[in-house]
C-alpha positions, 0 to 999 in steps of 0.5 A: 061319698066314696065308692066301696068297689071301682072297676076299672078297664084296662083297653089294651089295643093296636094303634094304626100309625096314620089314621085318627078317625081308624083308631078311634073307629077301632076303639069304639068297637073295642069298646062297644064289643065290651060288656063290662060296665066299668067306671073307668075304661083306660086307653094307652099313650097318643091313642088315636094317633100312635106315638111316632105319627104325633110328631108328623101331625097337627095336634088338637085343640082341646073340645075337638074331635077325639075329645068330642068322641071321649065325651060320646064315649063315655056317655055311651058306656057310662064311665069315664075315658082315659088316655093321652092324646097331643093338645096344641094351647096356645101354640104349645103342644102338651101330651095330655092325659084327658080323663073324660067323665060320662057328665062331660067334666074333664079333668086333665095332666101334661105330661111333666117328664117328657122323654128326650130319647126319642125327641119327645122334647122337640114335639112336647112342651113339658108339664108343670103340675102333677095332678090327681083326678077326683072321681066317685070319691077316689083320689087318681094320680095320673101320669104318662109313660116316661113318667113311670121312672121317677119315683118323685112325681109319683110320691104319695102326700096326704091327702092320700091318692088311691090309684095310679094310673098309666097310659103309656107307648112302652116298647119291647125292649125296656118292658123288664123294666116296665114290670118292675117299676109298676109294683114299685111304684104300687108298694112305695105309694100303698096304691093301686096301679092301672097302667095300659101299654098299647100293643102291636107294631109301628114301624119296626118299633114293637109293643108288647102290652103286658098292661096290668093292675097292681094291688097296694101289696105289689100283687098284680091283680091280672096277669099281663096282658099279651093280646089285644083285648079289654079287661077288667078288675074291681079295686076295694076301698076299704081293702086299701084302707085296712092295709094302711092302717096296719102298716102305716108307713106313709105318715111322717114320723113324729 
């Protein structure tokens, strides 16, 4: 059975550029200073090694140790863990969106639409599926960062998903179109959008955050976030279904 009302937090948070076991010790206490009891705890982009310093350093395999601390995590705080770290299979390197579940379940994306800009197409093997997460009885589309420009592998078929959600290292200078492109993507859908930037610096790379929930409409739900922090927002599922019923464009024509 579905859920009526999903709360879902956002963990906006500076990522230290060459320390897995840092990160992941700040996280927890991120999210053990949280007493927010969500259903979803939604971490950004390569977060416990930041984005540049997964090019320099070996990636995980998968049931290791930042996914044994996703599963303790979401244990410990009863809600599922999510975020992208780089998985090495089979001697190819994916950056991987694992959605931990607190039972243990794992439920994953690659990203599909690496961005070669940055050299991401030498350190990543593309993905080759979208995927939707299905989770108390909401169907999630999941996608990274870079993903977010291509409206195509984000196209909402039936059966319909519910909720987008990002996980992304978005830097300061193209953050106009990160705000843009997120109620885009939320009002083409008729979909919730949870997206979690990282914030602070690497480098002299700078990252605002400005992570955010979005309603089906394009209203966001909260303001951008600025800061490191948690927060959280519940999304109703049968506000979502009243307002495709009403207008409801995404059924093809007859």
């Amino acid at each position: 059975m579905k859920k009526e009302e999903l709360s879902i937090s956002l963990v906006q948070a500076n990522v230290a550029f060459d320390s897995v076991e840092g990160n992941l010790s700040h996280l927890e206490e991120l999210l053990e200073r949280d007493s927010s009891e969500s259903d979803i705890y939604l971490l950004p982009e390569l977060f416990n090694t930041g984005y540049r310093n997964a090019f320099h350093m070996k990636a995980e395999k998968m049931g290791l140790y930042t996914t044994r601390w996703m599963k303790q995590m979401a244990a410990r705080k009863k809600g599922a863990i999510c975020g992208s770290v780089a998985i090495d299979e089979n001697g190819q390197v994916f950056n991987r969106m694992l959605f931990v579940e607190p039972s243990g379940t794992i439920q994953y994306y690659d990203k599909v639409n690496v961005f070669a800009f940055s050299g991401e197409d030498k350190m990543f093997s593309a993905g080759q599926k979208d995927a939707i997460f299905e989770y108390l009885g909401w169907r999630i589309k999941a996608i990274i960062c870079f993903d977010l420009r291509f409206p195509e592998s984000v196209r909402n078929k039936a059966p319909y998903f519910d909720l987008i959600v990002c996980s992304a290292h978005w830097p300061s200078p193209r953050i106009q179109a990160w705000d843009t492109l997120i109620p885009a993507r939320a009002i083409e859908n008729q979909s919730y959008f949870a997206a979690t930037n990282r914030y602070g610096a690497e480098g002299e790379a700078m990252y605002p955050g400005h992570s955010v929930v979005i309603d089906f409409k394009g209203t966001p739900m909260i303001p951008a976030l600025k800061e490191e922090c948690i927060v959280t927002c519940k999304l109703k599922s049968s506000e979502l279904d009243q307002f495709r019923a009403s207008f409801p464009f995404l059924k093809p024509a007859l």
